[in-house]
TILUMKOL-627600 format. One record per residue (C-alpha): z, x, y; residue in one letter. Coordinates in nm, 3 decimals, padded with zeros to 5 digits. Layout:
BEGIN
+---------+---------+---------+-----+
!      pz !      px !      py ! res !
+---------+---------+---------+-----+
!       Z !       X !       Y !   A !
...
+---------+---------+---------+-----+
END
This chain:
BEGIN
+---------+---------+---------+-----+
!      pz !      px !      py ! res !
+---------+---------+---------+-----+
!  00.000 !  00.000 !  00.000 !   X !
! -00.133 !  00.149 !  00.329 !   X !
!  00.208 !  00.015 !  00.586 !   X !
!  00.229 !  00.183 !  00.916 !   X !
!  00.578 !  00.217 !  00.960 !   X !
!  00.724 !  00.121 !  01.355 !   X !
!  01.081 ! -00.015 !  01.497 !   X !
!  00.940 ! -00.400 !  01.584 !   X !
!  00.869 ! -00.384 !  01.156 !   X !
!  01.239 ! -00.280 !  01.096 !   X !
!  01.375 ! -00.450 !  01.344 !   X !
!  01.215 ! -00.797 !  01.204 !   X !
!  01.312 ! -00.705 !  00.845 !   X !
!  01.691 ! -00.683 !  00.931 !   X !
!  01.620 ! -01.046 !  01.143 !   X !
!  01.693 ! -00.818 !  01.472 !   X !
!  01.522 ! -00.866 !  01.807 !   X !
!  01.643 ! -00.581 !  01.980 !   X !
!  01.780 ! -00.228 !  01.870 !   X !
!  02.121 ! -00.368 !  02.042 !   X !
!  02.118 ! -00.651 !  01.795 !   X !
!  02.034 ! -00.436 !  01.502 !   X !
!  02.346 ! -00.221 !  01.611 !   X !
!  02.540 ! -00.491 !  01.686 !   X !
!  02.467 ! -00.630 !  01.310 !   X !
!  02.607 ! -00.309 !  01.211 !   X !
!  02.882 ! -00.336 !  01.386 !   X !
!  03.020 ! -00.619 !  01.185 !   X !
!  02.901 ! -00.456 !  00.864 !   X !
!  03.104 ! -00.132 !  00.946 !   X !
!  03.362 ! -00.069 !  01.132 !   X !
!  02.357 !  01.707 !  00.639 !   X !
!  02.037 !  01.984 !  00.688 !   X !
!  02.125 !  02.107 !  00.299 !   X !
!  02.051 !  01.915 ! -00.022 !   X !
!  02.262 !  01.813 ! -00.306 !   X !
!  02.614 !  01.734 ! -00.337 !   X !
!  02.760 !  01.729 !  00.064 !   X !
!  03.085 !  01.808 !  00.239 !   X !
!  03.219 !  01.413 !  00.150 !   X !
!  03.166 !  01.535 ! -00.223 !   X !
!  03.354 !  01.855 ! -00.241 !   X !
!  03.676 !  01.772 ! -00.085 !   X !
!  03.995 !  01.793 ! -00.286 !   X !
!  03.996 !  01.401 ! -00.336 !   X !
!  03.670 !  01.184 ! -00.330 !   X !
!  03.507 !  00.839 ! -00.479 !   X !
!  03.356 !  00.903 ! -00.832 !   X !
!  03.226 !  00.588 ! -00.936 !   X !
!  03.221 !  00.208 ! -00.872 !   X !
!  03.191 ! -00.113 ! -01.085 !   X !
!  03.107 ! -00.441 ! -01.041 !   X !
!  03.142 ! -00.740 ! -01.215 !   X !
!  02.772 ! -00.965 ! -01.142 !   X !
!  02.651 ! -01.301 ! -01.294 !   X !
!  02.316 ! -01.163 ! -01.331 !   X !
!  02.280 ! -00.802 ! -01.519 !   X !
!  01.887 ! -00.763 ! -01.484 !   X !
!  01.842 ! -00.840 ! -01.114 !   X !
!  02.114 ! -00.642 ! -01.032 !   X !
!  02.041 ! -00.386 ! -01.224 !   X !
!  01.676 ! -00.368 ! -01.124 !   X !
!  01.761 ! -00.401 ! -00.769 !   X !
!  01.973 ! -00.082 ! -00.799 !   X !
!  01.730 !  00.112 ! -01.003 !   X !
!  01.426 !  00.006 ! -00.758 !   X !
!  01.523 ! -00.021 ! -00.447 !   X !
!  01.821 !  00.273 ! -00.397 !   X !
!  01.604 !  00.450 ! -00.635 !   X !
!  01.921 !  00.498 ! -00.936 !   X !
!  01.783 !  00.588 ! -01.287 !   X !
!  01.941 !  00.352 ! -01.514 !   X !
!  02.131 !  00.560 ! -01.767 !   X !
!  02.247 !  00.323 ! -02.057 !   X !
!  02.214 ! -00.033 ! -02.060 !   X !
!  02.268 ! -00.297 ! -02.265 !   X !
!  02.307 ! -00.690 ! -02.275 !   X !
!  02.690 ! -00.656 ! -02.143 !   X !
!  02.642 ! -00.361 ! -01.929 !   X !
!  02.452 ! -00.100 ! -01.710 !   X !
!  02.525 !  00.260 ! -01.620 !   X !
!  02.297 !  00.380 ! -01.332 !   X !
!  02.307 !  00.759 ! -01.159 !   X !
!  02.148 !  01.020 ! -00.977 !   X !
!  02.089 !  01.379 ! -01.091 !   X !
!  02.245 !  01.281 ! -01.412 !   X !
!  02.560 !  01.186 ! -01.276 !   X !
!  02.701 !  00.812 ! -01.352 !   X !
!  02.750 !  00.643 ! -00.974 !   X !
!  02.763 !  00.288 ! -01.064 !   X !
!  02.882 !  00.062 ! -01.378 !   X !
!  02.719 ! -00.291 ! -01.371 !   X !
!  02.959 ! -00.529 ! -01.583 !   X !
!  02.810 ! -00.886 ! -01.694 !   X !
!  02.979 ! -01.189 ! -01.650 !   X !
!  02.739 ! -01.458 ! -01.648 !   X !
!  03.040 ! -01.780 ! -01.578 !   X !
!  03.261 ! -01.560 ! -01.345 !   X !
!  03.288 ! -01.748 ! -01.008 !   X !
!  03.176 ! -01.556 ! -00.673 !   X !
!  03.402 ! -01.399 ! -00.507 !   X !
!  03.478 ! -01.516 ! -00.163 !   X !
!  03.369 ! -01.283 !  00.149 !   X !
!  03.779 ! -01.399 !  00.266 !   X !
!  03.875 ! -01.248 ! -00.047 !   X !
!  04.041 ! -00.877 ! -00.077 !   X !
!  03.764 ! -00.689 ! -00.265 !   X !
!  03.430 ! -00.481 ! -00.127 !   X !
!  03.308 ! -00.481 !  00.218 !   X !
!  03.039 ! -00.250 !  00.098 !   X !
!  02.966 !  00.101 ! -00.197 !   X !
!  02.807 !  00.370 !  00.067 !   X !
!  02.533 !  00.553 ! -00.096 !   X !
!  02.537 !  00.866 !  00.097 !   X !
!  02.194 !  01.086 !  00.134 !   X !
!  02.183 !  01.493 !  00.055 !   X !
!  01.997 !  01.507 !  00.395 !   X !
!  01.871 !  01.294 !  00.673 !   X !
!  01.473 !  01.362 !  00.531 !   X !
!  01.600 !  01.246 !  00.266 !   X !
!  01.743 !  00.910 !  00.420 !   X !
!  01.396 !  00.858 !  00.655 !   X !
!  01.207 !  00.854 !  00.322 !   X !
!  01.425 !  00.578 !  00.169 !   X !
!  01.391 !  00.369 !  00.491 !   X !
!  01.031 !  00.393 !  00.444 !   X !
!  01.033 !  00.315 !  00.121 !   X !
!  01.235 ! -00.001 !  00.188 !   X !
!  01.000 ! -00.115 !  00.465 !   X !
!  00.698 ! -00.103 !  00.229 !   X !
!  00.895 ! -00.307 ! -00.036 !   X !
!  00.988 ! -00.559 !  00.247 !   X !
!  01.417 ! -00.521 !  00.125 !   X !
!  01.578 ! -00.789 !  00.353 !   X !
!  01.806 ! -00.551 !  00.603 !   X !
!  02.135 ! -00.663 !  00.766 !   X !
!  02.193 ! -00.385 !  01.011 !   X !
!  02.179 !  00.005 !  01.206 !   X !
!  02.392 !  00.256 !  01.297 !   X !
!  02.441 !  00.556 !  01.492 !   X !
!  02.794 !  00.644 !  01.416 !   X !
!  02.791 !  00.937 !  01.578 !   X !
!  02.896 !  01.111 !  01.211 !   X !
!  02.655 !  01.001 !  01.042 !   X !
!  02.333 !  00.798 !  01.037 !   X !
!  02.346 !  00.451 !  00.851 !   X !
!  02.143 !  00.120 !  00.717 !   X !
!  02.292 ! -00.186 !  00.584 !   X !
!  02.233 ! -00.439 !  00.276 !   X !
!  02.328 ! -00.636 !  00.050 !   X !
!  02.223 ! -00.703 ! -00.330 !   X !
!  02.122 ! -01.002 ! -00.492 !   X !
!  02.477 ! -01.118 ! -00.574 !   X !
!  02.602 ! -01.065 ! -00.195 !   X !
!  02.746 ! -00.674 ! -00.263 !   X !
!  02.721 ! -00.508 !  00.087 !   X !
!  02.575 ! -00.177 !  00.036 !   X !
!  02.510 !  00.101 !  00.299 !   X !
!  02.288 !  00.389 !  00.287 !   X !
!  02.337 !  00.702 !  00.492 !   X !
!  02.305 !  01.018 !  00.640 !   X !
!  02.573 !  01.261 !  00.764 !   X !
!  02.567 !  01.435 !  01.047 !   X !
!  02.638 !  01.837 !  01.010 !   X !
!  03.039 !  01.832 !  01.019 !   X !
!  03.049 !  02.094 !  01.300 !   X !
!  02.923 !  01.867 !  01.522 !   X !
!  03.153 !  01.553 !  01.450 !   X !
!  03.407 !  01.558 !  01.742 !   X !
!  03.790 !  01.609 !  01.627 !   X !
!  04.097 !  01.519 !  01.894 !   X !
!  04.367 !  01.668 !  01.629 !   X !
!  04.406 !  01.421 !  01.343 !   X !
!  04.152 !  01.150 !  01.480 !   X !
!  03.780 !  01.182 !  01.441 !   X !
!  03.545 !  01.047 !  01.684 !   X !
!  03.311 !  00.742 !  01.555 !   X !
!  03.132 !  00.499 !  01.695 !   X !
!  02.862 !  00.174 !  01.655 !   X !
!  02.574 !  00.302 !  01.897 !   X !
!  02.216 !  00.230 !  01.869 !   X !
!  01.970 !  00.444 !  01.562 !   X !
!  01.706 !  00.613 !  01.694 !   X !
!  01.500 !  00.481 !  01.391 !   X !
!  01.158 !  00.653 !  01.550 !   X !
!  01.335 !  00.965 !  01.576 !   X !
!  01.463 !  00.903 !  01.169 !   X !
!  01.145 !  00.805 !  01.062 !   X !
!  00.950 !  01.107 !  01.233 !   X !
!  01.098 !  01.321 !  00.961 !   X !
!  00.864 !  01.134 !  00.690 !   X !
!  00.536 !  01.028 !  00.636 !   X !
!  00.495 !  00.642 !  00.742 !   X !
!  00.164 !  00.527 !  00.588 !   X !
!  00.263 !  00.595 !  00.167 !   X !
!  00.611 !  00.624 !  00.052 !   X !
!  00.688 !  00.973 ! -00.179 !   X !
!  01.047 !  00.824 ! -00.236 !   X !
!  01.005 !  00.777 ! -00.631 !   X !
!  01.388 !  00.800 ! -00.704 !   X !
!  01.700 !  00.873 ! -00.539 !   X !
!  01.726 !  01.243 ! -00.464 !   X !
!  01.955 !  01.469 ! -00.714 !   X !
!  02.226 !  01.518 ! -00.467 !   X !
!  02.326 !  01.121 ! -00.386 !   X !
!  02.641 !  01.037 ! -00.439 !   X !
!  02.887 !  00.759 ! -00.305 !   X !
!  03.035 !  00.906 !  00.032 !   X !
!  03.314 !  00.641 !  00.093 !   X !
!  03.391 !  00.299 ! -00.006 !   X !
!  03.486 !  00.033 !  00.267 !   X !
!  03.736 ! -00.252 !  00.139 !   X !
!  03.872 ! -00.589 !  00.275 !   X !
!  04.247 ! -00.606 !  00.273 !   X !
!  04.460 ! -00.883 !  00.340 !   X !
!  04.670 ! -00.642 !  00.582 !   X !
!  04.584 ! -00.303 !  00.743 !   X !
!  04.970 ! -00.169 !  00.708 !   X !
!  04.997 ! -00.218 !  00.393 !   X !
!  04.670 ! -00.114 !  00.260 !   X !
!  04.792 !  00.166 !  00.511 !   X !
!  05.107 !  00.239 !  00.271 !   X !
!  04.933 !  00.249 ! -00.044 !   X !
!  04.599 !  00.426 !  00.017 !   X !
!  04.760 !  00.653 !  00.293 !   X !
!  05.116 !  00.690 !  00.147 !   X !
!  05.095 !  00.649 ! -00.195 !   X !
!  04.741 !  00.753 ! -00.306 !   X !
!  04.775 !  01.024 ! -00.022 !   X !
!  04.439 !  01.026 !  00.159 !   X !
!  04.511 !  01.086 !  00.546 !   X !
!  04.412 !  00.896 !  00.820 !   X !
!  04.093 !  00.988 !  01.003 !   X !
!  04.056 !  00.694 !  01.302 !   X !
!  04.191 !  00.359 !  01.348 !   X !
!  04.021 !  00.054 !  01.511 !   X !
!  04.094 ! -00.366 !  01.575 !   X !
!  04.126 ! -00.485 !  01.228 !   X !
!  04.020 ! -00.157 !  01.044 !   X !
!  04.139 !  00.195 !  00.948 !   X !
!  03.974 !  00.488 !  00.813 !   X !
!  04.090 !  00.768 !  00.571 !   X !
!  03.960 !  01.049 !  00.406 !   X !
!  04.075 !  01.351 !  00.199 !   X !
!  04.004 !  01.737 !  00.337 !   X !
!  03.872 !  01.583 !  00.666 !   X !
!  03.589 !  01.426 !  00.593 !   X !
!  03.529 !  01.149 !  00.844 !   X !
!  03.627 !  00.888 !  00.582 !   X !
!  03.619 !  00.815 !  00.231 !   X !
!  03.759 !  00.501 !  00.263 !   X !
!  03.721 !  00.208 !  00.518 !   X !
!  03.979 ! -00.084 !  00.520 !   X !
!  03.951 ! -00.387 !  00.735 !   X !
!  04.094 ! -00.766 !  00.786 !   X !
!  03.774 ! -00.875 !  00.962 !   X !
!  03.727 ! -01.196 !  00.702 !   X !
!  03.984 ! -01.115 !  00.444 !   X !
!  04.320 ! -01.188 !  00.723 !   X !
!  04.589 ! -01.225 !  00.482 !   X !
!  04.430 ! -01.273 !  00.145 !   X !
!  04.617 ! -01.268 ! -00.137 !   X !
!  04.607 ! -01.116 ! -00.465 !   X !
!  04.223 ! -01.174 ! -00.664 !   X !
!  04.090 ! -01.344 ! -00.871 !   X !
!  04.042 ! -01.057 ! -01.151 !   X !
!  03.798 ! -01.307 ! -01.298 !   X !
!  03.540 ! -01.338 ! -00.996 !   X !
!  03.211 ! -01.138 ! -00.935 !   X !
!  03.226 ! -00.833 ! -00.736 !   X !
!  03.435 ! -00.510 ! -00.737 !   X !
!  03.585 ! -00.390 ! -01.068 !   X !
!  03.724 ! -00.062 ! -00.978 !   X !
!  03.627 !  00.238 ! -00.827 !   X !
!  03.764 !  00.592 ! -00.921 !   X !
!  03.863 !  00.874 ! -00.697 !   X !
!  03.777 !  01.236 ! -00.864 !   X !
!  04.030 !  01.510 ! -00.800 !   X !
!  03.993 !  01.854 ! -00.917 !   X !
!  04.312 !  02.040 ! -00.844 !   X !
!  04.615 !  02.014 ! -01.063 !   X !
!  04.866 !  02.024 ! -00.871 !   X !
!  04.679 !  01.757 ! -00.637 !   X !
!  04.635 !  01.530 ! -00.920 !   X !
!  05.034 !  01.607 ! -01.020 !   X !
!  05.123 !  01.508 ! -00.639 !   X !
!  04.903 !  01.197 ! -00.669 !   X !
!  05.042 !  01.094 ! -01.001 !   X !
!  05.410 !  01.157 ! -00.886 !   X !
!  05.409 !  00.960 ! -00.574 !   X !
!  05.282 !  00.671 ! -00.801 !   X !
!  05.529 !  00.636 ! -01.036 !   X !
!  05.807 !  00.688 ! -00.750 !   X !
!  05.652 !  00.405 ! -00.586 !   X !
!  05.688 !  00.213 ! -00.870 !   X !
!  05.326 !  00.067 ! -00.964 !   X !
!  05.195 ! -00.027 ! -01.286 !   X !
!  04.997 !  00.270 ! -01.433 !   X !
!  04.748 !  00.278 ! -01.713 !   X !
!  04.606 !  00.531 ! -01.890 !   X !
!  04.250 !  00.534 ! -01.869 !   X !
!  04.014 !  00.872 ! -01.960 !   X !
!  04.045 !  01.154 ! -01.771 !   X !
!  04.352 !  01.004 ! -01.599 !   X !
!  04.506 !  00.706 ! -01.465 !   X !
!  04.432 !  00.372 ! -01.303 !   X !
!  04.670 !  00.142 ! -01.037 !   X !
!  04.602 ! -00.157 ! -00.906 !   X !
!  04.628 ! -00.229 ! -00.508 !   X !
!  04.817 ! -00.446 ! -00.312 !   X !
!  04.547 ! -00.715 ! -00.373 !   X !
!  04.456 ! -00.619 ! -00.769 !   X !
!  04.135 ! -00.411 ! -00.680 !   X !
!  04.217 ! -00.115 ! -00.994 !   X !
!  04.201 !  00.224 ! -00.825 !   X !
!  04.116 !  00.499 ! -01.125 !   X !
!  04.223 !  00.895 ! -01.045 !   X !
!  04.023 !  01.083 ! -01.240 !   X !
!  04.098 !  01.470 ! -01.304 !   X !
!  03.796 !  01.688 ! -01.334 !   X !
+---------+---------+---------+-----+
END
């Protein structure tokens, strides 16, 4: 397909008619020049994988393999495994007569696929454009470089780029982020705009952070800061941000829609769990320790533990 890629095309596929209104789409859905694995990947603590529990395993499962460009990695009637560069990123669970979960519900806000390099993230936008995926949103976070969607069962999703870290903007402990407008010509320069090359998802993608609702930001604040031990990186209305070995964040918590929801349903669509890979020891030790002092319910699982927060969504540590 010969597609000439320009902004008024983007723009109308994420239902935009302005760059402010694609940014201010992002808004609500939020809050590197080297390949492979980047900085949010090799930081003492960061997300592993995600699963989600979805009425329908073959859209789903097609929409992650075709349209983030995942290579499905073992499948079956009750299940898919999808990756990149032969590491597992995302567990697809089928549960054909589970209920949808609420968007008031604690659970997901959105799994951020994060890009080994901004080329890299121009020639998925493309490739989206020319495949006509249904957008919800831009960014320019100032950090990083971002694009919003959902799949076909309502799972937000982000894809994006980070900036290089030495040029994200520190005052001490807080990190400097921000909603502004993506130069999308600018992104898009980087690629060709007539074909798309993007075949598959580059080696190097990973998940750079997952973004959660909570039914209250201090306590989400005393288990995923306190207990789990990630440090806080920025905090907004409604939201806070945390990361481990300051990253910008690895996790995003807000009460946007979710304003004092209680526990889940354990039985609805959407997010199973999501594990957080650690590769120290004695991090892993300190992690495990502070858990059992603060008096959770923890389960074995392999390669290390699982706990379930405030709200039921199962948090797995994983040592490497």
């Amino acid at each position: 397909m010969n597609f000439d890629m320009t902004r008024r095309t983007l723009l109308q596929m994420a239902g935009a008619s302005s760059l402010a209104a694609a940014a201010a789409a992002a808004a609500r859905a939020e809050g590197n020049l080297v390949g492979g694995p980047t900085f949010a990947n090799r930081t003492p603590m960061r997300i592993g994988m995600v699963t989600l529990r979805v009425r329908r395993l073959d859209p789903v499962a097609d929409f992650y393999r075709d349209v983030i460009g995942l290579a499905v990695m073992e499948r079956s009637a009750a299940s898919a495994t999808l990756g990149a560069g032969g590491v597992k990123l995302l567990v697809l669970e089928a549960h054909p007569d589970a209920a949808a979960e609420s968007k008031r519900a604690a659970g997901l806000y959105h799994t951020a696929f994060l890009m080994p390099t901004r080329k890299d993230l121009a020639r998925w936008l493309v490739h989206a454009a020319m495949h006509l995926v249904p957008l919800t949103g831009f960014a320019d976070h100032r950090v990083s470089e971002s694009v919003y969607l959902d799949d076909p069962e309502g799972n937000g999703i982000e894809v994006y780029a980070d900036r290089d870290p030495a040029l994200w903007q520190w005052s001490g402990d807080t990190v400097t982020m921000g909603t502004d407008q993506l130069d999308i010509d600018d992104l898009v320069s980087l690629t060709g705009t007539k074909v798309s090359d993007y075949a598959k998802a580059p080696d190097g993608l990973r998940i750079g952070h997952m973004h959660l609702r909570v039914g209250d930001i201090a306590q989400a604040n005393g288990f995923y800061r306190d207990t789990i031990g990630f440090d806080p990186t920025r905090e907004r209305q409604g939201a806070a941000f945390l990361s481990s070995g300051r990253y910008h964040h690895h996790l995003g918590l807000n009460v946007w829609q979710s304003a004092g929801a209680g526990r889940r349903d354990d039985r609805a669509t959407g997010l199973g769990w999501f594990s957080l890979e650690i590769e120290r020891p004695d991090v892993f030790a300190a992690q495990e320790e502070r858990l059992r002092k603060a008096g959770g319910e923890i389960a074995a699982v392999a390669g290390g533990i699982e706990v379930g927060d405030p709200w039921g969504t199962r948090v797995r540590l994983i040592r490497l």
